[in-house]
Each structure stands twice: as structure tokens, then as C-alpha cells.
C-alpha positions in Angstrom: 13.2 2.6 12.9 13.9 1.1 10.2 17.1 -0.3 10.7 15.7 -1.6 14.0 13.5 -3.4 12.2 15.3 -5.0 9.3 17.5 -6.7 12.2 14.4 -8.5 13.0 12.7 -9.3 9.8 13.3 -10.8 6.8 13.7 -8.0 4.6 15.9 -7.6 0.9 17.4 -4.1 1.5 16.4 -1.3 3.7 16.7 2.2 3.8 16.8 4.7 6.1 16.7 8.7 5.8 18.6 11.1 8.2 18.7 8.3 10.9 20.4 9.5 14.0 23.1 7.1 15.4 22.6 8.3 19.0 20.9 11.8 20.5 23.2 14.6 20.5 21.7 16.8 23.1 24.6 16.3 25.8 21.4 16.7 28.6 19.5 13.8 27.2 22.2 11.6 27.4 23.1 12.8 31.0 19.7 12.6 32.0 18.3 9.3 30.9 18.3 7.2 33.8 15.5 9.9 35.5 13.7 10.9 31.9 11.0 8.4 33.2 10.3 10.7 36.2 11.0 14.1 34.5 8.4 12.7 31.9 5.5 13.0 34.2 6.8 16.2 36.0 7.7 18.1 32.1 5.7 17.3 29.5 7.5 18.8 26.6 10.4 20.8 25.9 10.8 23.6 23.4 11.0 22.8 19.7 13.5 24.1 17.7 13.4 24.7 14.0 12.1 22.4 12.0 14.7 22.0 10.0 13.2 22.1 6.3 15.0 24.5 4.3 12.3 24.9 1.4 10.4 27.5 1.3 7.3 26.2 0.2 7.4 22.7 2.2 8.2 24.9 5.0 5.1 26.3 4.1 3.0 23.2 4.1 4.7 21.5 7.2 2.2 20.8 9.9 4.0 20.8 13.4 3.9 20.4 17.1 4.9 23.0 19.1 7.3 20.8 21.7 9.2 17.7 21.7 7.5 15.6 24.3 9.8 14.7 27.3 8.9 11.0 27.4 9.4 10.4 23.5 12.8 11.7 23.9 13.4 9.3 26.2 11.8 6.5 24.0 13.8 7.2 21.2 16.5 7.4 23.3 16.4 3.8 24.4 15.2 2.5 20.7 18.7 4.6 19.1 20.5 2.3 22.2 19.0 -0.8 21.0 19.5 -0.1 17.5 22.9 -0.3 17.6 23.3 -2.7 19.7 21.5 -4.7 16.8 23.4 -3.1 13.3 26.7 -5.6 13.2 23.4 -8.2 13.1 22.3 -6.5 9.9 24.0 -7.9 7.3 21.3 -6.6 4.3 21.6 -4.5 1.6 21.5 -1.0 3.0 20.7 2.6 1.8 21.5 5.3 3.8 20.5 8.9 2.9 21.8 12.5 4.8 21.5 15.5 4.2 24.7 17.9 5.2 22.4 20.6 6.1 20.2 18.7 8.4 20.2 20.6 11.7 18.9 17.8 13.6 21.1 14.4 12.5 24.6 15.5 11.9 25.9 14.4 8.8 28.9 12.2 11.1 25.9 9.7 11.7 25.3 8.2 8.6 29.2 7.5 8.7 28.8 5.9 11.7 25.5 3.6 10.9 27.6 2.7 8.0 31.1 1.6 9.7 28.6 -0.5 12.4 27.1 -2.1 9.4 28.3 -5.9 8.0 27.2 -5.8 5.0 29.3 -5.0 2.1 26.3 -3.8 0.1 26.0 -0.3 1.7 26.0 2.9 0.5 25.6 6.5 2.1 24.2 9.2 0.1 24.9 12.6 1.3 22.7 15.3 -0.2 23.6 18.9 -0.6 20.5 20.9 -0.5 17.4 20.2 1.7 17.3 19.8 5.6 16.1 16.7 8.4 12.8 15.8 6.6 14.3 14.6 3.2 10.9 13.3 1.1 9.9 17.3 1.6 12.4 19.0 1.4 14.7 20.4 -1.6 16.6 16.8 -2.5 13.9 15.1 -2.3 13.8 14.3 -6.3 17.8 13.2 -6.0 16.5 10.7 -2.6 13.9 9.1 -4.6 15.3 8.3 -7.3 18.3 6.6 -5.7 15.3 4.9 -3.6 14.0 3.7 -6.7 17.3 2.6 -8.0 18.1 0.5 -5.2 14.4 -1.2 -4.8 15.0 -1.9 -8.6 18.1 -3.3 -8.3 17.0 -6.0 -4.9 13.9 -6.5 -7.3 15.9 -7.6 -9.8 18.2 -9.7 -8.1 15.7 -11.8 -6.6 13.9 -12.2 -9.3 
């Protein structure tokens, strides 16, 4: 979303954490021109993990128990139009992964970045922790690169 949205408005940098370039479930993809319909008829589908790796976030993580049909489809068509709109995004740009994120494949932070203009872009890849990054075991290592960068287009504007 938020790299969506940076190609809209006037923003000094963005960042974006374990950002999916485009859905990997093969079935999506196949079946988005009749998600609409299958949206009404199947409200949800079963959840898999959720793909934090510490123990004690795990612990405090409050989930639903499906993905709903018609968000998948929504998010679908917003990943579409997202990159449709990055070679327009010529900001400052921090992207964070995790490599064990179960749900965004490491390969699509590569991919955000090689669509990206800008020159000022960075990718950083985290070892440790899962999908939900600000919870899970990096999540000291994610904010303070966060904080660097916000310092650093702070500073440069100033």
C-alpha cells in the first residue's frame, strides 16, 4: 500500500515491509477474472500459518480464522496496479524482507527494487523473524534502519 501510494503523493521516502510484488497462489492468478462471483458464493478460504516465528508475538497475535475470498481479489487488483505505477516512483525507497517469510518470498523485494527508478533504494533482507516484521524477531534490526532512513530524508530537507 504504500508504494501505491507514494506514486500518488508527494512524499520524501517511503518504506515498505515484506510487500508482495504479485500473489503467488497459482489459483488466484488463474481465477481472477470470476473472484467477483466466487466472492459471494465462498466467503473465505482457509488460513495458513501466520507466519510469525516468535514465540512470544506468536503468542500475542490476534487472528482471523480465513482469508476472505473477495480481499484476495482486492489485493489482487491493487498488487496489478501497483506495479503498473513503480517505474513512476522515483523517491527514496526502503524496502525490508524477511528470508523466512512464508507468505512474500524473499525474490519480491528484488523485484520491487529492479521496477523501481530511483537510484536511492535499498533492500534490507532480514535473517530471523517471519511476514509481520514490527512483531516479529528482527523487528529491533527493521526499526532502526527505519529510523536511519527517516533521519537521513529529514536531514536532507532540512
Amino acid at each position: 500500500l504504500s508504494l501505491y501510494l507514494a506514486s500518488y503523493l508527494p512524499v520524501l521516502g517511503v518504506i515498505a515491509m515484506a510487500t508482495p510484488h504479485e500473489m503467488h497462489d497459482p489459483m488466484v492468478r488463474r481465477l481472477r477474472p470470476i473472484l467477483p462471483l466466487l466472492s459471494i458464493i465462498y466467503k473465505s478460504r482457509a488460513k495458513e500459518s501466520s507466519g510469525i516465528i516468535d514465540p512470544v508475538a506468536l503468542q500475542l497475535h490476534v487472528d482471523y480464522p480465513g482469508y476472505p475470498v473477495r480481499g484476495g481479489y482486492e489485493i489482487q487488483e491493487l498488487l496489478a496496479e501497483m506495479r503498473s505505477r513503480l517505474s513512476r516512483m522515483n523517491k527514496p525507497t526502503l524496502l525490508i524482507n524477511s528470508k523466512l517469510d512464508k507468505n512474500v518470498p524473499s525474490d519480491h523485494a528484488q523485484a520491487i527494487y529492479e521496477a523501481l527508478p530511483s537510484s536511492d533504494k535499498q533492500i534490507l533482507m532480514l535473517e530471523e523473524g517471519g511476514h509481520n516484521i514490527p512483531r516479529d524477531l528482527s523487528r529491533r534490526t527493521a526499526f532502526s534502519a527505519v529510523g536511519d532512513f527517516i533521519q537521513r530524508l529529514a536531514s536532507e530537507t532540512a
